[in-house]
C-alpha positions in Angstrom: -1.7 -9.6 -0.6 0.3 -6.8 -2.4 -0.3 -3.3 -1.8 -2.0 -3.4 1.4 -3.9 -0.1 2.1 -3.9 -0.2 6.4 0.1 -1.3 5.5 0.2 2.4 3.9 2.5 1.6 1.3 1.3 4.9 -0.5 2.2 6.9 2.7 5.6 6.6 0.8 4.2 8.9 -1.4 3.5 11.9 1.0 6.7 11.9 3.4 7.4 14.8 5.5 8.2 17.6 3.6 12.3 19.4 4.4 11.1 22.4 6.3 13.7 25.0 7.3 12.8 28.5 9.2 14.9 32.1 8.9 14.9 34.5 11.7 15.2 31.7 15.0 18.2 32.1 16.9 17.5 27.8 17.2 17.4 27.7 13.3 20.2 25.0 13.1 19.1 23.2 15.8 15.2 23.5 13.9 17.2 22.0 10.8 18.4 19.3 12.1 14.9 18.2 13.9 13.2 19.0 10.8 15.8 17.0 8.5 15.4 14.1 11.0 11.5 13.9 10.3 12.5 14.3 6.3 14.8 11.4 7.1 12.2 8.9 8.9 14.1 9.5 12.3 11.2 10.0 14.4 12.4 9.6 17.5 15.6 11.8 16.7 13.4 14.4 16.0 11.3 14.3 18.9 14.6 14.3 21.0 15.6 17.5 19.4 12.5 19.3 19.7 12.0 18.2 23.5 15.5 19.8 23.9 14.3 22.8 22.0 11.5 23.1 24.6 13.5 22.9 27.5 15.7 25.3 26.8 13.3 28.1 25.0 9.3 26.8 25.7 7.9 28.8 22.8 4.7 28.1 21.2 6.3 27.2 17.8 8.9 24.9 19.3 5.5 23.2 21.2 4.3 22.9 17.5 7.5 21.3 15.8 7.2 18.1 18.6 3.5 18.5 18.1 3.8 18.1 14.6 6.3 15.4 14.7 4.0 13.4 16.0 1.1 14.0 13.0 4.2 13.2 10.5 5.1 9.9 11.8 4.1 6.7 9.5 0.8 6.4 12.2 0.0 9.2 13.7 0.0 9.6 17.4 -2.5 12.4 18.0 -3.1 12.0 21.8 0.2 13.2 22.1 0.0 16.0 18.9 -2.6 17.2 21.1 -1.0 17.7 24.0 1.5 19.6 22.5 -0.5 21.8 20.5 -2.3 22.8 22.9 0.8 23.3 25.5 2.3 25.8 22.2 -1.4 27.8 22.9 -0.7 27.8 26.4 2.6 29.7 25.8 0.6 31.6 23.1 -3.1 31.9 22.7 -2.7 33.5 19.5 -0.3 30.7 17.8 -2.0 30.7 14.0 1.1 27.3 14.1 -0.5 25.6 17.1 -4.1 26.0 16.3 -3.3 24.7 12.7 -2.1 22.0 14.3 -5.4 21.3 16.0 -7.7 21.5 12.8 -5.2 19.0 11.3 -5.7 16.3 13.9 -9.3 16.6 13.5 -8.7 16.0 9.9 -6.9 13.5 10.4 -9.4 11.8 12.3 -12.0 12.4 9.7 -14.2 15.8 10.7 -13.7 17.8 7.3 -15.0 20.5 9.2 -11.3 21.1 10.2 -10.8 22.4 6.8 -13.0 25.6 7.2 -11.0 25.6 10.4 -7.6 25.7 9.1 -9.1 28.0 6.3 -10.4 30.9 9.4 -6.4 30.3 10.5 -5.0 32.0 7.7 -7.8 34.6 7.0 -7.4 35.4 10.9 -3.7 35.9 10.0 -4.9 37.8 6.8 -2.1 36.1 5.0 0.9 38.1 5.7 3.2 35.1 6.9 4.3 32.5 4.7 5.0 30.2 6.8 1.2 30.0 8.4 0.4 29.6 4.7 2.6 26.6 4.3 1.8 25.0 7.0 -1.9 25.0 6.2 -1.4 23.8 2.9 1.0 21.0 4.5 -2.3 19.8 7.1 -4.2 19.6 3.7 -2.2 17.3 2.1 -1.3 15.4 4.5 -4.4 13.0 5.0 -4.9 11.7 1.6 -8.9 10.4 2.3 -9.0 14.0 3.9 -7.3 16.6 2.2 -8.0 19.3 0.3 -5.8 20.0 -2.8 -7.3 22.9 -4.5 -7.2 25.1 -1.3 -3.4 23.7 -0.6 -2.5 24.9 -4.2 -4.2 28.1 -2.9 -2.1 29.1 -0.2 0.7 27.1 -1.4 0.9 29.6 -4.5 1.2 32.2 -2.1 3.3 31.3 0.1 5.5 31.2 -2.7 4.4 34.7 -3.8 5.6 36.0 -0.6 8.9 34.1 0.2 10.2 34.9 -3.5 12.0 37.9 -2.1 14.1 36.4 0.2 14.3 32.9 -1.8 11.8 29.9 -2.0 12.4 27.1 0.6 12.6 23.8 -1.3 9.7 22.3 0.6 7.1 24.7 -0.7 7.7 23.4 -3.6 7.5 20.0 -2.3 4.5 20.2 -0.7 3.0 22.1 -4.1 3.8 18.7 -5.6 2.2 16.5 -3.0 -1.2 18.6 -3.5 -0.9 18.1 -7.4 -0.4 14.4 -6.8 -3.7 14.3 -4.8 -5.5 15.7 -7.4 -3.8 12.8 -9.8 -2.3 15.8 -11.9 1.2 14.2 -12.6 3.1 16.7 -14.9 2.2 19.7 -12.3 3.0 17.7 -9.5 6.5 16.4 -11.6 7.2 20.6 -12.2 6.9 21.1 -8.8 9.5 18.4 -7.7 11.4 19.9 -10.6 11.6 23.2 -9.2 12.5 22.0 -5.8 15.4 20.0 -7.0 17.9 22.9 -7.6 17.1 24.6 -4.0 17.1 21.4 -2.0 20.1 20.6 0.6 19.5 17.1 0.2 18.8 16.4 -3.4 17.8 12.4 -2.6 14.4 13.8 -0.7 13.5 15.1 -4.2 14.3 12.3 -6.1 12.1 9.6 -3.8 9.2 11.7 -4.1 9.9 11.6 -7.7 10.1 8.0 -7.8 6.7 7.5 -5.6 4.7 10.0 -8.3 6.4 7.7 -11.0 5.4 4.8 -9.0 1.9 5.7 -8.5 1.4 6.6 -12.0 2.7 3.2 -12.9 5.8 4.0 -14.9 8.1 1.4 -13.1 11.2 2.1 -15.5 11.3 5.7 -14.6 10.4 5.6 -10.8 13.3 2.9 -10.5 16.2 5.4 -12.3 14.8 8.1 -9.7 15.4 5.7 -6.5 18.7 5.0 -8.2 19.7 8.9 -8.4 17.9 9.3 -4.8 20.2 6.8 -3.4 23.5 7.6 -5.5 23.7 11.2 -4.0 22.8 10.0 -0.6 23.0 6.1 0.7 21.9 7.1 4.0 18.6 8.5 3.1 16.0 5.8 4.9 12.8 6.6 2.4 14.8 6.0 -0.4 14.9 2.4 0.4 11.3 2.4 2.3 10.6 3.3 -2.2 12.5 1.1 -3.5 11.1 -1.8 -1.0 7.9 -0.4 -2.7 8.9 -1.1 -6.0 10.4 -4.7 -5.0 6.8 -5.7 -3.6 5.3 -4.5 -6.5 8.0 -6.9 -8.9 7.2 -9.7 -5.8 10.9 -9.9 -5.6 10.5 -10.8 -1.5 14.3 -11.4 -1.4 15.5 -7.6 -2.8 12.4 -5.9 -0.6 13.5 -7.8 2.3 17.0 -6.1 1.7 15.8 -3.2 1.1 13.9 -3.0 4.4 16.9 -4.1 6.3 18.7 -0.9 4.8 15.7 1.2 6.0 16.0 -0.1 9.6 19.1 0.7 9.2 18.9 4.3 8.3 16.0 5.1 9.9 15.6 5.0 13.4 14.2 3.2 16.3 11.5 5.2 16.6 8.1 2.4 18.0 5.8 3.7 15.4 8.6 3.6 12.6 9.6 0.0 13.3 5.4 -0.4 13.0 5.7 1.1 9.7 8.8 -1.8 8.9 6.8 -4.4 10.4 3.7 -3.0 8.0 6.1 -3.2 5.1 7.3 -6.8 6.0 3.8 -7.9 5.7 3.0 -6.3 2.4 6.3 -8.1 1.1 4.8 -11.2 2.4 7.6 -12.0 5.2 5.4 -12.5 7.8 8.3 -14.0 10.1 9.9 -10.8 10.2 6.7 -8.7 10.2 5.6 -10.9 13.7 9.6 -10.3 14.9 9.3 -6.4 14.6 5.8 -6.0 15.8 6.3 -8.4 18.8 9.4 -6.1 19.8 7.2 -3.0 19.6 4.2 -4.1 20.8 3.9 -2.9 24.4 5.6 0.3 23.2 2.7 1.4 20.7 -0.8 3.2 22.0 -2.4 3.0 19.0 -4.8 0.0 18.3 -3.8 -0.2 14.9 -1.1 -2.7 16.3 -3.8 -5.3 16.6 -4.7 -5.0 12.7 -1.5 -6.0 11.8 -1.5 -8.9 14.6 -4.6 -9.7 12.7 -3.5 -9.9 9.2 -0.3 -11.2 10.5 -2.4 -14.1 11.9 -4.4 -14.5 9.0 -1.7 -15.0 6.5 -0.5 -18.1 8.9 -4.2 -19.5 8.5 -4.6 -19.1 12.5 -8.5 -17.4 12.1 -9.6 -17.7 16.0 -6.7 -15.1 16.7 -6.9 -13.0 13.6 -10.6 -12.5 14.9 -9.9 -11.7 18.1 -7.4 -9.0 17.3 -9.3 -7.6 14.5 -12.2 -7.2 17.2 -10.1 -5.3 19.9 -9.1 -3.2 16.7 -12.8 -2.3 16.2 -13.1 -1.8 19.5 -10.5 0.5 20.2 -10.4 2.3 16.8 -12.4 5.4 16.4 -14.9 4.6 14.0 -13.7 6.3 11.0 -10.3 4.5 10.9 -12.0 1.1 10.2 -11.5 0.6 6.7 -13.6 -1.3 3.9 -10.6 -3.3 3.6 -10.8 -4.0 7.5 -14.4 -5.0 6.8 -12.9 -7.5 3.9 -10.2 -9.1 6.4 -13.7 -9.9 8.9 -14.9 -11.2 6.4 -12.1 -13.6 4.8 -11.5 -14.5 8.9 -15.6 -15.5 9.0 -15.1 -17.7 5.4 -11.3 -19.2 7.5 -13.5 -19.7 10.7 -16.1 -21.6 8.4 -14.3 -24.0 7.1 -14.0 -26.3 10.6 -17.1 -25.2 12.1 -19.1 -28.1 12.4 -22.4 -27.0 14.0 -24.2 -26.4 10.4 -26.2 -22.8 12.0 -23.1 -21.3 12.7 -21.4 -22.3 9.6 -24.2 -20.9 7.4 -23.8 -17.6 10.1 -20.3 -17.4 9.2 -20.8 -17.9 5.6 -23.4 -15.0 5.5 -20.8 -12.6 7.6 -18.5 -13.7 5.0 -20.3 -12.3 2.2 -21.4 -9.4 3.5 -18.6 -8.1 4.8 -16.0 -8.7 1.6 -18.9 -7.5 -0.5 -18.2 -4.2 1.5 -14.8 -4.1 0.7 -15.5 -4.8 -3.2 -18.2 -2.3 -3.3 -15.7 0.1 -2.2 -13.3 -0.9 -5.0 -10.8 -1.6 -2.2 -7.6 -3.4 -3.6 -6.0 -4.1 -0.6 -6.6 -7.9 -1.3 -7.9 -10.1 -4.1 -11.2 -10.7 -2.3 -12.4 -13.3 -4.7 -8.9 -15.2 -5.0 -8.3 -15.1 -0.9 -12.2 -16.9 -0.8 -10.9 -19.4 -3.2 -7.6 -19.8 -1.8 -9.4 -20.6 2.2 -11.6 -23.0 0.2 -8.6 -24.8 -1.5 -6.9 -25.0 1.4 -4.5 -21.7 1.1 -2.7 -19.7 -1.3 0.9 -21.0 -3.4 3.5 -19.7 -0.5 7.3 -19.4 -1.1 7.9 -22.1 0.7 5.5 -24.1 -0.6 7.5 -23.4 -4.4 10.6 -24.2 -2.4 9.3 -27.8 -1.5 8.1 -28.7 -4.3 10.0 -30.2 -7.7 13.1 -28.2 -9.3 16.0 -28.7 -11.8 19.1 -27.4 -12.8 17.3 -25.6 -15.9 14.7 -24.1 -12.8 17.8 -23.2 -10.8 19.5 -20.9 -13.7 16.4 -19.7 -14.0 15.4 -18.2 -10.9 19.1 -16.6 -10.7 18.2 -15.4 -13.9 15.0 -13.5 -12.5 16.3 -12.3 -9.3 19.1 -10.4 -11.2 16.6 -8.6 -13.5 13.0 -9.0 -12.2 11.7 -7.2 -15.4 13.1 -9.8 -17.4 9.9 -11.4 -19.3 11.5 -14.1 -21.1 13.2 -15.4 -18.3 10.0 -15.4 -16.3 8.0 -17.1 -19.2 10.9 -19.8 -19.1 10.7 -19.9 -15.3 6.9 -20.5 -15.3 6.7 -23.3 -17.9 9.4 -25.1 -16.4 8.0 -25.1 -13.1 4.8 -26.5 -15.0 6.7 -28.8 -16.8 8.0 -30.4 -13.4 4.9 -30.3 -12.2 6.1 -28.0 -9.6 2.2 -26.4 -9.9 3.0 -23.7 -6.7 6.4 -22.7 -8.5 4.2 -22.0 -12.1 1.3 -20.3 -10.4 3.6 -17.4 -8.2 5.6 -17.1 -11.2 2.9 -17.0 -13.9 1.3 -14.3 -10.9 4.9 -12.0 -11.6 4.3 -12.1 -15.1 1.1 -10.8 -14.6 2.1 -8.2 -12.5 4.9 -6.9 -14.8 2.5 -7.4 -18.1 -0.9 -7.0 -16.6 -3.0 -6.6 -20.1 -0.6 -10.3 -21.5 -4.0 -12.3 -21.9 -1.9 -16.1 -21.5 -0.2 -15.4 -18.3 -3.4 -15.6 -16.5 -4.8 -18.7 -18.8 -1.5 -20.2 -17.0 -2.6 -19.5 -14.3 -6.1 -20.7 -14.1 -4.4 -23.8 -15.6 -1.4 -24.6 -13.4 -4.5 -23.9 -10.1 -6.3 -26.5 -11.9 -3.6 -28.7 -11.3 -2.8 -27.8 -8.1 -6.6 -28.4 -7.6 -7.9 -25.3 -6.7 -10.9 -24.9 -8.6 -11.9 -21.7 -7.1 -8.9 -20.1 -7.9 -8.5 -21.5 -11.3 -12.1 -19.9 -12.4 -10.5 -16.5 -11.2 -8.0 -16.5 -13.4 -9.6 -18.3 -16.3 -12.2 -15.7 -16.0 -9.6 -13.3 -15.9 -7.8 -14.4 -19.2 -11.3 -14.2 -20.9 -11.8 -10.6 -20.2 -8.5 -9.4 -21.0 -8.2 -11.2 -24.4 -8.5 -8.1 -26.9 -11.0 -8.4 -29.7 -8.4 -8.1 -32.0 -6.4 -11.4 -30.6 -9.7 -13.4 -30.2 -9.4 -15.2 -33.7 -5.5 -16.1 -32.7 -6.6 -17.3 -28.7 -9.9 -19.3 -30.1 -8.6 -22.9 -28.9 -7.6 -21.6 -25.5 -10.5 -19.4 -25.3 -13.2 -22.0 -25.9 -11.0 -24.1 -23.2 -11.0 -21.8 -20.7 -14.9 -21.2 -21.1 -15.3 -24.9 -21.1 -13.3 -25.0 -17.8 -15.4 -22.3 -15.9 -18.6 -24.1 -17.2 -17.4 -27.3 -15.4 -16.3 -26.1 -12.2 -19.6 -24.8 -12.4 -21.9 -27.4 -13.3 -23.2 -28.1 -9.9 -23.0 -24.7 -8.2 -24.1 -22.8 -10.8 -26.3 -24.4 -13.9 -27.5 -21.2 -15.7 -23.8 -20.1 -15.6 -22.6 -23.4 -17.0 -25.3 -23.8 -19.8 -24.2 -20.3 -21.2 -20.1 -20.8 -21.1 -20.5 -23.9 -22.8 -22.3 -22.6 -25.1 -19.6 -20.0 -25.3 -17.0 -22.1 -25.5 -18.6 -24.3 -28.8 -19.7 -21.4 -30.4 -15.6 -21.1 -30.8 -15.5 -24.8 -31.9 -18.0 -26.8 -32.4 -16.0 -30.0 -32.3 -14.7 -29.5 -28.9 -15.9 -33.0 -27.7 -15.6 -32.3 -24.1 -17.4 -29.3 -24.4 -20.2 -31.2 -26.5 -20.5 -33.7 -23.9 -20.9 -31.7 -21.2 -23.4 -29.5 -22.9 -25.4 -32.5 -23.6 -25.6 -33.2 -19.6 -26.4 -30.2 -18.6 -29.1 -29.4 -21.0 -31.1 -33.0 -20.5 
């Protein structure tokens, strides 16, 4: 279940930019709300800007709460709204405010708002930078509804016109996040660059640094980037919401939890940032704490997104009647266009959960059907969220390998050392290789399967890692699940290495075309003959052939 989309683990990516205004006689007061939202303290930050308002109730200080609220892990745009439009009430011609507007539309989907927020800034005919900027910000800050190219538009000048007095640091931010969109990486990386050496608080430069590094998949270099983020400032909450990011993706649940903790602790206690914690919990696959923090919140939180992470939560403890009802008052309560493919897929792995105990045949074969369709959505849509295919085989089998599970099962001293070894360096292969075949060789099949899943994820394109796998599910006697992952190690076996994997290779085709012989015949004639055209004295293969080809 890593890298959960609706948990908006790439939301790291696009944190609120440091924004900082000249010419207010509230400009330190502005700084420190603004450096608040830069540093995940929501709720600080709406304090401040409420203050703001009470003392001086100007349109712009209307859209600095306003905005606040669109910047916040899940935005809250019933309230955005309200104080937009309370900043137009104060000023009907507030270019800030009505921005502000067009974004929540966007937000919500209508790409309409982007000719919106484009009539803004021709209406302003471009003379302030700041209305520039903060257009460019509302079109990068949806990433399903943003528009790059016309962000690198105004962006550029913006920075035309503030060269004079001196560049803020955040245009140049925000110039990065719009080159990220685009998945231009070294324009994006020049733009951090050139932020770095004007920014007050260095570590804000660094983490977005290490997020493009992170999304572009260089682990090495996005991890020295949360080190320098963190060295120059330990306080800085999304520096550790990063490296959390980075500990998921190593499934090294102990270090993320830590890191989380350290978030919490920097960040604030803002409802919809603990949401964002409990989101991150679940992604790390610690649903105990994930249920703790969202239980707290609950009642706190407007937004029916809560009930999608109730649902999930209750889906990953294999309770399907109340993942199903939660998911429903999510659909219900959602507007349309936040239901996700991936939501679709979670209906649909809840209908295949829901399956396996009904006993009235109809409504099994109903659920089944539902099942299909619904992850077949989610696929279709190349969503990631989940391994579809391996959560289907996993309800099927009975569940996926849990911690815990690992935990119970068989160890050793040699095991022990081991695991001491990987939790000190979790990009240590040798140790993990060690790890994984010890576990098998103790028959610990849970303990070889998660580990043999880490060396996957730290070597994805290391062919044997997921032979291992399909062998230590076999084992564990998950068929479903092994085929996955035999099936897997067959594709990624370069043609090059095919002469050097033959044995395992004609085993692993062998495999698949058994699981397969009474499910799928066709399938199982040709992988057999697969797995003999690689040797023809494979006598379980022969045999097997000879059955299925009476």
């Amino acid at each position: 279940m890593k890298d959960i989309m609706i948990m908006n683990v790439k939301k790291i990516a696009f944190g609120a930019a440091v924004v900082f205004f000249t010419g207010f006689a509230t400009a330190q007061t502005l700084q420190d709300g603004i450096n608040s939202i830069d540093s995940d303290k929501f709720a600080q930050a709406k304090t401040n800007f409420t203050d703001m308002i009470a003392k001086e109730p100007t349109a712009e200080n209307y859209f600095y709460l306003g905005n606040t609220f669109l910047r916040q892990g899940e935005p809250d745009y019933a309230k955005a709204i309200e104080s937009f439009n309370k900043g137009l009430a104060a000023d009907s011609k507030s270019y800030l405010n009505k921005i502000g507007l067009a974004a929540v539309k966007l937000g919500k989907g209508d790409k309409a708002a982007i000719a919106e927020i484009q009539k803004v800034v021709t209406d302003s005919r471009e003379k302030d930078a700041e209305v520039l900027f903060r257009a460019a910000e509302a079109l990068t800050l949806f990433e399903k509804n943003s528009s790059p190219d016309l962000a690198i538009q105004f962006l550029t000048k913006a920075i035309e016109k503030a060269e004079k007095k001196g560049v803020p640091a955040h245009y140049y931010y925000t110039l990065g996040d719009a080159y990220r969109l685009k998945r231009m990486q070294g324009e994006a990386m020049s733009a951090y660059d050139k932020a770095l050496p004007l920014a007050k608080n260095k570590a804000s430069v660094y983490t977005r640094m290490a997020t493009l590094w992170m999304a572009a998949q260089v682990w090495k270099n996005a991890k020295e980037s949360i080190d320098k983020a963190i060295a120059v400032d330990p306080t800085y909450a999304p520096a550790y919401k990063a490296l959390a990011g980075y500990d998921i993706r190593y499934q090294q649940n102990a270090k993320a939890t830590q890191d989380l903790i350290n978030y919490t602790k920097y960040a604030d206690e803002d409802p919809y940032t603990q949401l964002e914690i409990a989101k991150l919990y679940f992604t790390n696959e610690d649903y105990a704490n994930s249920k703790m923090v969202l239980d707290k919140i609950f009642d706190k939180i407007d937004d029916p997104i809560k009930f999608k992470l109730r649902a999930y939560n209750a889906y990953a403890d294999k309770n399907y009647v109340d993942a199903k009802q939660n998911m429903d008052t999510f659909v219900s309560q959602a507007e349309k266009t936040r239901v996700q493919p991936a939501d679709q897929g979670l209906q649909g792995l809840i209908a295949a959960g829901l399956a396996k105990d009904e006993k009235d045949a109809a409504k099994k074969t109903a659920l089944m059907t539902e099942s299909q369709q619904k992850v077949a959505i989610a696929k279709a849509a190349k969503d990631e969220t989940m391994k579809w295919d391996l959560e289907l085989a996993n309800i099927a089998g009975g569940g996926g390998a849990s911690q815990a599970d690992v935990d119970k099962g068989p160890t050793n001293p040699t095991i022990e050392a081991l695991k001491k070894q990987v939790a000190a360096n979790a990009q240590d292969s040798d140790a993990l290789f060690k790890l994984a075949t010890a576990y098998q060789d103790v028959k610990n099949w849970n303990g070889a399967i998660l580990t043999w899943q880490k060396m996957s994820a730290l070597l994805p394109d290391w062919a044997p890692a997921y032979y291992s796998q399909g062998y230590s599910y076999q084992q564990a006697g998950n068929n479903d699940a092994a085929k996955i992952a035999y099936e897997k190690f067959i594709s990624t076996v370069k043609p090059a290495d095919q002469e050097a994997n033959k044995q395992t290779l004609a085993y692993a085709y062998f495999a698949v075309a058994y699981m397969n012989k009474d499910s799928d015949v066709a399938k199982a004639k040709e992988y057999v003959a697969k797995s003999l055209q690689l040797d023809p004295t494979y006598e379980d293969a022969v045999k097997l052939n000879a059955a299925i080809n009476k």
